[in-house]
GUTIVEX-351967 format. One line per field, with one value per atom (N, C-alpha, C): residue number from 1; residue in three letters; atom name; x, z, y. Coordinates in nm, 3 decimals, always signed. Layout:
BEGIN
lumpa: c(NUM	...)
dogu: c(ALA	...)
kero: c(CA	...)
u: c(X	...)
w: c(Z	...)
v: c(Y	...)
***
This chain:
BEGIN
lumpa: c(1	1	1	2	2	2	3	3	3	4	4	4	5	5	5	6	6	6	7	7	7	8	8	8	9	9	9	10	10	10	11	11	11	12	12	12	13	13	13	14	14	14	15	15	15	16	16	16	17	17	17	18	18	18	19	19	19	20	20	20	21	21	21	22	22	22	23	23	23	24	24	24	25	25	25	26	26	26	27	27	27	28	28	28	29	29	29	30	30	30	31	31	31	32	32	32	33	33	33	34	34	34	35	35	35	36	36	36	37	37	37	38	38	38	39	39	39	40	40	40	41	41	41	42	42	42	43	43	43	44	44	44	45	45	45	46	46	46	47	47	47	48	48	48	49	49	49	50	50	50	51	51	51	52	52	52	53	53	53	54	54	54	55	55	55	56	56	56	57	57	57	58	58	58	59	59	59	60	60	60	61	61	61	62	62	62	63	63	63	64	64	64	65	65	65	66	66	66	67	67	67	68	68	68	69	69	69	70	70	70	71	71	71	72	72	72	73	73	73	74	74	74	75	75	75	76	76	76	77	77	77	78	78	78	79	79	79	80	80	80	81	81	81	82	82	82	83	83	83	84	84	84	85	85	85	86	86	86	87	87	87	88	88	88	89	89	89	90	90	90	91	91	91	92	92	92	93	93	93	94	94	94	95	95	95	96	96	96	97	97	97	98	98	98	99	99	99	100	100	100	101	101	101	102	102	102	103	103	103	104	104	104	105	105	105	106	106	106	107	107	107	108	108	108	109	109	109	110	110	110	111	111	111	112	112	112	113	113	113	114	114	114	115	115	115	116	116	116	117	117	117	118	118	118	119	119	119	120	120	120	121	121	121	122	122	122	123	123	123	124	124	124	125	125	125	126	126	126	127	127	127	128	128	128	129	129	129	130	130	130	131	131	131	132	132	132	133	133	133	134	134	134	135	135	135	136	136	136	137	137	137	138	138	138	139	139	139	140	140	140	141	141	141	142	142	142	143	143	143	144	144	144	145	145	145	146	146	146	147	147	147	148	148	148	149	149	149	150	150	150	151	151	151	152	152	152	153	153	153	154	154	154	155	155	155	156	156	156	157	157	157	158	158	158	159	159	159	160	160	160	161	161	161	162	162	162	163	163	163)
dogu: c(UNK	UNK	UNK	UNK	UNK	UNK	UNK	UNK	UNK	UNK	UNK	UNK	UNK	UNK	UNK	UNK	UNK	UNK	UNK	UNK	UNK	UNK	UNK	UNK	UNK	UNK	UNK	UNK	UNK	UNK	UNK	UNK	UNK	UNK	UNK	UNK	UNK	UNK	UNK	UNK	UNK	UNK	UNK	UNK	UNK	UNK	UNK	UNK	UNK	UNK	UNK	UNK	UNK	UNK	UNK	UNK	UNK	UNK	UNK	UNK	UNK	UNK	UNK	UNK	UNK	UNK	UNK	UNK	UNK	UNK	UNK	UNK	UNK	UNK	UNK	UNK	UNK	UNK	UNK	UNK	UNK	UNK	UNK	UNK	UNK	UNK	UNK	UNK	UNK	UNK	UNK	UNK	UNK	UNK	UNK	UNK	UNK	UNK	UNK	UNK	UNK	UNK	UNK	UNK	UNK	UNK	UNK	UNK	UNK	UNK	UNK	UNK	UNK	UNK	UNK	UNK	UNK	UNK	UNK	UNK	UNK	UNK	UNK	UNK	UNK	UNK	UNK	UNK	UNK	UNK	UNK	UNK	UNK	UNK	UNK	UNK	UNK	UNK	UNK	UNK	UNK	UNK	UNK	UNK	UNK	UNK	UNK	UNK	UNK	UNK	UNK	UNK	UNK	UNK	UNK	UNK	UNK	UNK	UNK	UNK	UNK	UNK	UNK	UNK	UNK	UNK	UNK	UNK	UNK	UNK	UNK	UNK	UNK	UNK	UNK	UNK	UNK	UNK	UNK	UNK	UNK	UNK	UNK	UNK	UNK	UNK	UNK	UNK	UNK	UNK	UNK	UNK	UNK	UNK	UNK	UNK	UNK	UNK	UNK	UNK	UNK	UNK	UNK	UNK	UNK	UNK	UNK	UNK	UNK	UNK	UNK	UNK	UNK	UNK	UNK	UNK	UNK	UNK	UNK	UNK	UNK	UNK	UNK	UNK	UNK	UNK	UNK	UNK	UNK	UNK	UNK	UNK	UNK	UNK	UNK	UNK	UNK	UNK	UNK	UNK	UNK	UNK	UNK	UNK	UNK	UNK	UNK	UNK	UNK	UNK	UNK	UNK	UNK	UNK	UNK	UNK	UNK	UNK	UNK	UNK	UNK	UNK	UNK	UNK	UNK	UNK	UNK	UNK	UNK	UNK	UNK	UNK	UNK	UNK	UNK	UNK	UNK	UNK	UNK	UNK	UNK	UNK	UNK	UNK	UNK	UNK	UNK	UNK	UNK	UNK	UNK	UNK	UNK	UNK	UNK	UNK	UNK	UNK	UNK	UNK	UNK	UNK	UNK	UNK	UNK	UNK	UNK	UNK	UNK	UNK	UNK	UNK	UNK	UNK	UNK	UNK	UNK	UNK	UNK	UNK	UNK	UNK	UNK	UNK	UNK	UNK	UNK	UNK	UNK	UNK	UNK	UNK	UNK	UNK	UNK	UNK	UNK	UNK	UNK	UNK	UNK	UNK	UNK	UNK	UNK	UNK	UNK	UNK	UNK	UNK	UNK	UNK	UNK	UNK	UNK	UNK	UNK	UNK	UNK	UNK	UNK	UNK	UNK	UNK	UNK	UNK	UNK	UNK	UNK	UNK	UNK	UNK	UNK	UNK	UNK	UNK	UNK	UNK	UNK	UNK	UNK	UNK	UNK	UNK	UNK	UNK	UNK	UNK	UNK	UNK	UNK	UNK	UNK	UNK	UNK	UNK	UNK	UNK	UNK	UNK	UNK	UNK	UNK	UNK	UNK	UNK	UNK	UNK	UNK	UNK	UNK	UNK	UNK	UNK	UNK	UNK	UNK	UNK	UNK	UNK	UNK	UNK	UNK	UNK	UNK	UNK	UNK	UNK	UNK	UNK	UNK	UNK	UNK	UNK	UNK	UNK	UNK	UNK	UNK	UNK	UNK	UNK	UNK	UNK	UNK	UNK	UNK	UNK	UNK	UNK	UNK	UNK	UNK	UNK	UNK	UNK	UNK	UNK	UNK	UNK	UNK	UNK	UNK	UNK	UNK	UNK	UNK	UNK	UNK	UNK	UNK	UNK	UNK	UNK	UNK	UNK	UNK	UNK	UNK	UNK	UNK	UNK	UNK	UNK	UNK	UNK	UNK	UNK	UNK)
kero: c(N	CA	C	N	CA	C	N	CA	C	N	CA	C	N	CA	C	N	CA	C	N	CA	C	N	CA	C	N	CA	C	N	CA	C	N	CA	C	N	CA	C	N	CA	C	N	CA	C	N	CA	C	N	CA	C	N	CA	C	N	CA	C	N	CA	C	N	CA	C	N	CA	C	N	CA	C	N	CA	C	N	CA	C	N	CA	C	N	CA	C	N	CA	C	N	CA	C	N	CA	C	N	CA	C	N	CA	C	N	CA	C	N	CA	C	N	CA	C	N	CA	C	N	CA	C	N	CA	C	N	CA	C	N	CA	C	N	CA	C	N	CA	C	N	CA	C	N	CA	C	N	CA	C	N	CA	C	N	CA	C	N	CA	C	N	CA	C	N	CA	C	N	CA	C	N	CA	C	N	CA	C	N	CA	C	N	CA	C	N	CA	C	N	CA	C	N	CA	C	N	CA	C	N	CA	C	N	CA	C	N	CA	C	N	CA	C	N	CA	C	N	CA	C	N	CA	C	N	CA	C	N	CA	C	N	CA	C	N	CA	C	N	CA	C	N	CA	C	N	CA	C	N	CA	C	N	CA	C	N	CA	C	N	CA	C	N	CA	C	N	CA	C	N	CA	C	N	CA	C	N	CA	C	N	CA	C	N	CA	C	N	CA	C	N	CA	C	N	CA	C	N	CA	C	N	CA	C	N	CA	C	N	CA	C	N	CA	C	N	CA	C	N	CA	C	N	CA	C	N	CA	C	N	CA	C	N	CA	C	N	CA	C	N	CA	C	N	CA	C	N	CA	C	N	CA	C	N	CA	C	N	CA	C	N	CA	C	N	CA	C	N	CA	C	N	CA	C	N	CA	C	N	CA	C	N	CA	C	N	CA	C	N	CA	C	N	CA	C	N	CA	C	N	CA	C	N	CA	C	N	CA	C	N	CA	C	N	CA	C	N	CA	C	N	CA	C	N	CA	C	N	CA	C	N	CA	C	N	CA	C	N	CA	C	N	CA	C	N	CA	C	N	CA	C	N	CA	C	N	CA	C	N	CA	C	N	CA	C	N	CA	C	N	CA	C	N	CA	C	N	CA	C	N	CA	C	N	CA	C	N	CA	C	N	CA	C	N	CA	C	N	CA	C	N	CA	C	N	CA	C	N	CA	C	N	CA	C	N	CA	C	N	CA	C	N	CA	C	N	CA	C	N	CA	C	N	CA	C	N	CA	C	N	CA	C	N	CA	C	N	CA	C	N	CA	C	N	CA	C	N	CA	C	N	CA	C	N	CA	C)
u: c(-1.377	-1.369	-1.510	-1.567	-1.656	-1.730	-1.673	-1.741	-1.751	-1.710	-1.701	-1.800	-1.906	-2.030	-1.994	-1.928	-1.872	-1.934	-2.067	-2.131	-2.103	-2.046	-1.940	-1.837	-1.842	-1.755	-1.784	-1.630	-1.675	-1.699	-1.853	-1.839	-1.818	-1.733	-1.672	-1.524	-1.468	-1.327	-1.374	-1.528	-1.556	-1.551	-1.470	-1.497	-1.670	-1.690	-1.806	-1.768	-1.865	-1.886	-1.987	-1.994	-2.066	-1.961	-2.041	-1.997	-1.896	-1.924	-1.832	-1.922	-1.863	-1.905	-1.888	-1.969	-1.926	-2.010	-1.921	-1.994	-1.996	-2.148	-2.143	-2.138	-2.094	-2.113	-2.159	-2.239	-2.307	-2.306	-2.274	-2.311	-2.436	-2.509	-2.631	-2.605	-2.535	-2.516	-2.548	-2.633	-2.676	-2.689	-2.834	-2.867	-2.914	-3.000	-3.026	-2.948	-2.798	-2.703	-2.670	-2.609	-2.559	-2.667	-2.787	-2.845	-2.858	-2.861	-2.849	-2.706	-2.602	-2.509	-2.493	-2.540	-2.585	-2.681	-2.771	-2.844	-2.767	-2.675	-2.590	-2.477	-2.423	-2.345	-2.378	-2.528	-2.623	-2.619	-2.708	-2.719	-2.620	-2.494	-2.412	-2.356	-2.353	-2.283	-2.354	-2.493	-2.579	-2.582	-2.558	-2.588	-2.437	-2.334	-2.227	-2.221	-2.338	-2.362	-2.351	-2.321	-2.343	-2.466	-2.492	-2.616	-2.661	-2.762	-2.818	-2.784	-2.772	-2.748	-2.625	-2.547	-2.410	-2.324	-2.434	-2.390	-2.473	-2.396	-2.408	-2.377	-2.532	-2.484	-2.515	-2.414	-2.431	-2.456	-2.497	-2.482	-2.402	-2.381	-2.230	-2.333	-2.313	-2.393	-2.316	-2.166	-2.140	-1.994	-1.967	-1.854	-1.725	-1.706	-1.571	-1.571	-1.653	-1.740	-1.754	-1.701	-1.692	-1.569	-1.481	-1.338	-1.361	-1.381	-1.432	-1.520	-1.658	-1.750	-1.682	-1.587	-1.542	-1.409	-1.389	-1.242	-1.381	-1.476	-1.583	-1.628	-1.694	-1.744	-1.575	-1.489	-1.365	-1.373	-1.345	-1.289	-1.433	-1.546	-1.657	-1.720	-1.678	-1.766	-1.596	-1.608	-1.599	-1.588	-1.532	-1.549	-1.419	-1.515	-1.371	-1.331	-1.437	-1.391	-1.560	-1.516	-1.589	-1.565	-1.734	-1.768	-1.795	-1.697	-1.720	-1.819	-1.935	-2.004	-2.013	-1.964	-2.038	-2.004	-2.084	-2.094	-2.062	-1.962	-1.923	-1.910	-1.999	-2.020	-1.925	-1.876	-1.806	-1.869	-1.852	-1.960	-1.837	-1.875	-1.810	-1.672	-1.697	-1.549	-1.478	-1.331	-1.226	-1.243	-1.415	-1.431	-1.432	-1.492	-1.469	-1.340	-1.212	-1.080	-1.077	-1.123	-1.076	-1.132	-1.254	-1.324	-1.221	-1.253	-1.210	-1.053	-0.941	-0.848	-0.845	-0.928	-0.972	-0.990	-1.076	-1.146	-1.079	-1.015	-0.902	-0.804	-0.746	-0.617	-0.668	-0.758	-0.824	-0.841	-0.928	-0.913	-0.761	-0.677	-0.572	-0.496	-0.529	-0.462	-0.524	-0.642	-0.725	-0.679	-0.642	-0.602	-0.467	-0.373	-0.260	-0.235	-0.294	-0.312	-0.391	-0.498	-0.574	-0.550	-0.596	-0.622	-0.750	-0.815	-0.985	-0.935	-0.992	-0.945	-1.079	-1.057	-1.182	-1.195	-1.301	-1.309	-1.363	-1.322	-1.285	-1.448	-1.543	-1.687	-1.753	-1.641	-1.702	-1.660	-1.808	-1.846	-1.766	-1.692	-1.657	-1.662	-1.731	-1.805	-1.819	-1.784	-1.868	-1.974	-2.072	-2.236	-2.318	-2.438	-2.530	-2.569	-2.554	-2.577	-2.443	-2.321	-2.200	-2.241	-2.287	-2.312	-2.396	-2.527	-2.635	-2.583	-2.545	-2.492	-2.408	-2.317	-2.234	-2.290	-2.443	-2.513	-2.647	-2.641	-2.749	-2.786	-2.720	-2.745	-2.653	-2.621	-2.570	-2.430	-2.324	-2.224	-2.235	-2.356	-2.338	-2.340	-2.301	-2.333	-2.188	-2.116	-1.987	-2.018	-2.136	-2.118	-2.140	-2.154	-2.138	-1.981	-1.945	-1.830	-1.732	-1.765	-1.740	-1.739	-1.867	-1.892	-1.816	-1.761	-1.675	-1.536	-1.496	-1.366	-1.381	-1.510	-1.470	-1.409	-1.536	-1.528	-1.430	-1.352	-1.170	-1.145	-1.093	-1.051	-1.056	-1.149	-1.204	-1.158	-1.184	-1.069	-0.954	-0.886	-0.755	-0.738	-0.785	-0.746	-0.777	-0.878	-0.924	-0.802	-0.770	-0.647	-0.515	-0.492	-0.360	-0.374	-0.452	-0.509	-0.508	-0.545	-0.523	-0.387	-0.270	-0.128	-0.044)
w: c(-1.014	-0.876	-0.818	-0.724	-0.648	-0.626	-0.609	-0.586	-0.724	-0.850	-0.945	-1.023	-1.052	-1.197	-1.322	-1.389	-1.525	-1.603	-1.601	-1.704	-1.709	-1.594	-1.576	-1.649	-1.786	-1.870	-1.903	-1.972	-2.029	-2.180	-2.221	-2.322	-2.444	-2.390	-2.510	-2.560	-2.454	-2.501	-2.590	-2.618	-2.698	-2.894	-2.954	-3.111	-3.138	-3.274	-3.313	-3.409	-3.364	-3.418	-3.540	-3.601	-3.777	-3.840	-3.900	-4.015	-3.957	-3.842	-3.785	-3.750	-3.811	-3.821	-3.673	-3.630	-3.510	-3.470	-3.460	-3.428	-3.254	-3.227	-3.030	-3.054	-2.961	-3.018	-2.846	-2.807	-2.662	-2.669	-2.511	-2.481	-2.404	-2.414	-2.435	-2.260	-2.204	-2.029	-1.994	-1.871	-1.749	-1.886	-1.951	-2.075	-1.989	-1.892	-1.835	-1.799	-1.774	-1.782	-1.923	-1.985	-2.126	-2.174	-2.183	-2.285	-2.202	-2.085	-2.059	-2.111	-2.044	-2.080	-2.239	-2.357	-2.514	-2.476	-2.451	-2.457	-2.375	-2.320	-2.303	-2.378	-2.430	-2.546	-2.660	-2.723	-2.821	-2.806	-2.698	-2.684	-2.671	-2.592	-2.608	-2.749	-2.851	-2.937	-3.058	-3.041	-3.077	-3.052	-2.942	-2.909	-2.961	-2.991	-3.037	-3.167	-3.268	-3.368	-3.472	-3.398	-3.493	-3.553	-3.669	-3.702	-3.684	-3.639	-3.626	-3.736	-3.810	-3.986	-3.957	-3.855	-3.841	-3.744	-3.640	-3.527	-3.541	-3.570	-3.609	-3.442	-3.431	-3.333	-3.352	-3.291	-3.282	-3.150	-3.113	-3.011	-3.011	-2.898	-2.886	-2.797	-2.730	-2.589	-2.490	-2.493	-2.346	-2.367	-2.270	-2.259	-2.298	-2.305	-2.342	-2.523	-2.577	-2.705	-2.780	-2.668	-2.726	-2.822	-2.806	-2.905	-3.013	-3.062	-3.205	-3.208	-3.189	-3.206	-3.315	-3.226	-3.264	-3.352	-3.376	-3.495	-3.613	-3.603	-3.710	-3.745	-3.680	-3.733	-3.818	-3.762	-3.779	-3.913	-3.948	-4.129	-4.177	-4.183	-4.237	-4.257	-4.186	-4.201	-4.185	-4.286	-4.236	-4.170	-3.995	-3.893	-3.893	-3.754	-3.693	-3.585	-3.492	-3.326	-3.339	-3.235	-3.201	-3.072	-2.973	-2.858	-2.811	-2.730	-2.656	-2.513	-2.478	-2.363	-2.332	-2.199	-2.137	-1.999	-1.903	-1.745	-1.714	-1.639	-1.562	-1.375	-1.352	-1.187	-1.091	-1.005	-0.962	-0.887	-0.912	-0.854	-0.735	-0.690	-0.646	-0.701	-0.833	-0.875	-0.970	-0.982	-1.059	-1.180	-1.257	-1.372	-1.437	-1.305	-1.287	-1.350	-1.260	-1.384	-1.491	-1.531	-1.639	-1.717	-1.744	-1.818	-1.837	-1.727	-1.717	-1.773	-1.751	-1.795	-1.963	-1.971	-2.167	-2.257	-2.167	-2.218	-2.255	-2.154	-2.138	-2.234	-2.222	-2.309	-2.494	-2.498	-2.630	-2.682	-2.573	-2.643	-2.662	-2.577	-2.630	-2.742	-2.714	-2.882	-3.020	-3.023	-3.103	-3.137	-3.038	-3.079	-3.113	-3.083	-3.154	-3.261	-3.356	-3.486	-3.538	-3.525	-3.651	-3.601	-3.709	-3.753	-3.676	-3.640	-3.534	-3.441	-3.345	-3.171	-3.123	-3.061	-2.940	-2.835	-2.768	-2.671	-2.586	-2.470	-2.321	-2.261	-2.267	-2.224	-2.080	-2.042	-1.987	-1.840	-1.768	-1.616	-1.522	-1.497	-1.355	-1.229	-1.170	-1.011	-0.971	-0.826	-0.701	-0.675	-0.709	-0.699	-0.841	-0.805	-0.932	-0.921	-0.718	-0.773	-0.790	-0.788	-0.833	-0.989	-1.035	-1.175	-1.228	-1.103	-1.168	-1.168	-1.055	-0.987	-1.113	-1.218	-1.290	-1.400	-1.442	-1.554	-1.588	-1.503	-1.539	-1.383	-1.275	-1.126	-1.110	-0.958	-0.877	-0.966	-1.014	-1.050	-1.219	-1.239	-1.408	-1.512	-1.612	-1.716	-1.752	-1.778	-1.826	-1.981	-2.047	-2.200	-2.252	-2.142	-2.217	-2.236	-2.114	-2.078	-2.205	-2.266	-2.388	-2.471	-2.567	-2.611	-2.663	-2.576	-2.537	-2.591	-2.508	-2.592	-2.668	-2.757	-2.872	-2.994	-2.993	-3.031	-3.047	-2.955	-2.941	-2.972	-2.953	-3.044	-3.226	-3.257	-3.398	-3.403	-3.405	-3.396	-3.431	-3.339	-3.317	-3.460	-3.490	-3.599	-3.763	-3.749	-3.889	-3.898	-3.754	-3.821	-3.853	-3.826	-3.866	-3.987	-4.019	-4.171	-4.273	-4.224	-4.285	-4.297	-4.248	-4.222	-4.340)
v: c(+4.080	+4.120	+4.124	+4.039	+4.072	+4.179	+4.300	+4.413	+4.510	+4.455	+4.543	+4.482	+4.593	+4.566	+4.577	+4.447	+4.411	+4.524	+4.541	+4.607	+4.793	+4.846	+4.964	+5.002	+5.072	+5.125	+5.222	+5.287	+5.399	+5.410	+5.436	+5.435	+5.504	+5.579	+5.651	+5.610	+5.489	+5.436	+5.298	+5.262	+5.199	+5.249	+5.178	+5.197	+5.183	+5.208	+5.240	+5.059	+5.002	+4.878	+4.848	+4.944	+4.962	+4.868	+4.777	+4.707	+4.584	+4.596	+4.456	+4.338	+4.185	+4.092	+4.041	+3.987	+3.941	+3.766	+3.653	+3.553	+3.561	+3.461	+3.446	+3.282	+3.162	+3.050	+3.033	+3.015	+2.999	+2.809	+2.789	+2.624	+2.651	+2.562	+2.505	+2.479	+2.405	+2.359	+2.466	+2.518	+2.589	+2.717	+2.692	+2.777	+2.896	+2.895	+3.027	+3.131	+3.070	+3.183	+3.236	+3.128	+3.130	+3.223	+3.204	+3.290	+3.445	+3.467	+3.603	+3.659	+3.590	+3.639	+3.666	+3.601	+3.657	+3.742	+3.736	+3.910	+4.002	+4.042	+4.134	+4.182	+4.024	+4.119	+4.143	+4.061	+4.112	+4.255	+4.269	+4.400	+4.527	+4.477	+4.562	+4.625	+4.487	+4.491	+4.612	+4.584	+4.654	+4.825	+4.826	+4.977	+5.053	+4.990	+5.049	+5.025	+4.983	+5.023	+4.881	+4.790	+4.633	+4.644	+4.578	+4.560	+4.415	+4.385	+4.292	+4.107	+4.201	+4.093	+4.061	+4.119	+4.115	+4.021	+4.001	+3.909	+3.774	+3.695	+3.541	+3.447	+3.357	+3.288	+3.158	+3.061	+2.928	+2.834	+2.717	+2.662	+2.557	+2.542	+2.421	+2.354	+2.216	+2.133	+2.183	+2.195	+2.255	+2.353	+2.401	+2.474	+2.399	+2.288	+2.256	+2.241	+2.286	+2.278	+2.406	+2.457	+2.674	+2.648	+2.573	+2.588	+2.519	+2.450	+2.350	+2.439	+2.497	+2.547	+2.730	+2.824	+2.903	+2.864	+2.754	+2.743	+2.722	+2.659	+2.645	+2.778	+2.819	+2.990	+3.089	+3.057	+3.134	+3.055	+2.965	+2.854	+2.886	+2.928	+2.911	+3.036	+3.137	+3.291	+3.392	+3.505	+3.588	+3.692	+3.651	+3.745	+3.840	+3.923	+4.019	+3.984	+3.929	+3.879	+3.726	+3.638	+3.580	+3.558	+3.566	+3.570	+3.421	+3.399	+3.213	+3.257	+3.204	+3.222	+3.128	+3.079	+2.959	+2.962	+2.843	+2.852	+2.723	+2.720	+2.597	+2.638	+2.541	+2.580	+2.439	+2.486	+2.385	+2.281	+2.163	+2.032	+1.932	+1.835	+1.731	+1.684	+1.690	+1.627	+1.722	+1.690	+1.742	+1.753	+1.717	+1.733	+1.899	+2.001	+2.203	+2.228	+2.146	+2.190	+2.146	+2.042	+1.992	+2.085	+2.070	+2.164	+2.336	+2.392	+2.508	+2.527	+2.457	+2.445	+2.424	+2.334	+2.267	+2.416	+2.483	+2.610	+2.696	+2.724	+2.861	+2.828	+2.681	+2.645	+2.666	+2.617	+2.619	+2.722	+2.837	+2.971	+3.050	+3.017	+3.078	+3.033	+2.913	+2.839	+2.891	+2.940	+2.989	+3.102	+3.249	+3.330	+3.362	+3.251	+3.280	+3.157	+3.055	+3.026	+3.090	+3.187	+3.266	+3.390	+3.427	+3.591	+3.667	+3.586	+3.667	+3.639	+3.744	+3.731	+3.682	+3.562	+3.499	+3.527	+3.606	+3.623	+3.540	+3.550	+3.479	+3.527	+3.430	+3.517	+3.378	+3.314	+3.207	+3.179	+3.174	+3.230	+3.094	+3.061	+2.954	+2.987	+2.921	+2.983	+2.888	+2.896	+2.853	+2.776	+2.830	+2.791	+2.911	+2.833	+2.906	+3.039	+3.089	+3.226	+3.289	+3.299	+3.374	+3.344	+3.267	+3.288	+3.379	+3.355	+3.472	+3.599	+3.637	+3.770	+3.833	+3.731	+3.792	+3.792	+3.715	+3.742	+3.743	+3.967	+4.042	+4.070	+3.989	+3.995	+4.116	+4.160	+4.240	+4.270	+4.185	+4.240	+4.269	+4.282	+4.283	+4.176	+4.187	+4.056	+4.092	+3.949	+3.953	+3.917	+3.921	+3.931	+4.089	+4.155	+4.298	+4.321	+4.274	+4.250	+4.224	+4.100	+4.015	+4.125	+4.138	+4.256	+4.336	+4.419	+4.531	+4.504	+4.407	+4.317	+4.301	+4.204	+4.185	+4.311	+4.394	+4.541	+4.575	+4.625	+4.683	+4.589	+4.450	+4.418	+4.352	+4.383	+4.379	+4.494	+4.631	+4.746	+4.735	+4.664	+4.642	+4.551	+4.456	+4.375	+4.447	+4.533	+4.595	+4.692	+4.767	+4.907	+4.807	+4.670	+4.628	+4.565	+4.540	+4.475	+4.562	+4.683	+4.852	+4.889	+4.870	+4.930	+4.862)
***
């Protein structure tokens, strides 16, 4: 929502993220977002108690590259959640859906064949500043955002693995 600062939670409905594995697989396209948006949920992930040794990141070349990128980290490491970040800004042609549609469809296909939940960390906008604005600008960073999700749900997957 426009007027809401992603980075606005409460953090005490956050779990304590000790000992949770967490991959980020960032695309490399419009990197100045991409990489803010990873230092926010670096950081987020961090302050709720990840350890550093713990959050594994990779690069993809672009956003339609976050899904192969996170089925790889998922068959190859050990996780609890993995963080998809990427920015697709809308241009001249119908290539904005394609992409954006590829993305979304992929990550959901992801979380219902495996066992790790992927989170949804990827900015589609308008122009370049609705992108900035949402990472680290006026409305917040949507990888704390990420973050956060991932967290609860790595939560969510360790207490059912437990039952």
């Amino acid at each position: 929502m426009a007027t809401v600062n992603l980075s606005n939670y409460d953090i005490n409905s956050v779990p304590n993220a000790t000992g949770m594995r967490v991959g980020i697989v960032v695309s490399e396209w419009n990197n100045e977002i991409t990489e803010t948006l990873y230092n926010g949920a670096y950081e987020t992930l961090i302050k709720h108690g990840a350890k550093p040794e713990n959050i594994l990141k990779e690069y993809v070349p672009g956003t339609f590259e976050l899904t192969y990128g996170a089925k790889s980290m998922i068959k190859s490491v050990n996780l609890d959640a993995v963080i998809v970040l990427g920015c697709v800004i809308q241009g001249e042609t119908r290539h904005f859906d394609f992409i954006c549609q590829g993305i979304a469809f992929g990550i959901t296909d992801l979380n219902i064949v495996t066992d790790t939940p992927v989170i949804f960390g990827v900015l589609t906008t308008d122009n370049k500043q609705q992108a900035s604005d949402r990472a680290g600008g006026k409305h917040g960073n949507k990888g704390d955002e990420a973050a956060v999700t991932a967290i609860k749900m790595a939560a969510l997957r360790i207490r059912h693995k437990n039952l």
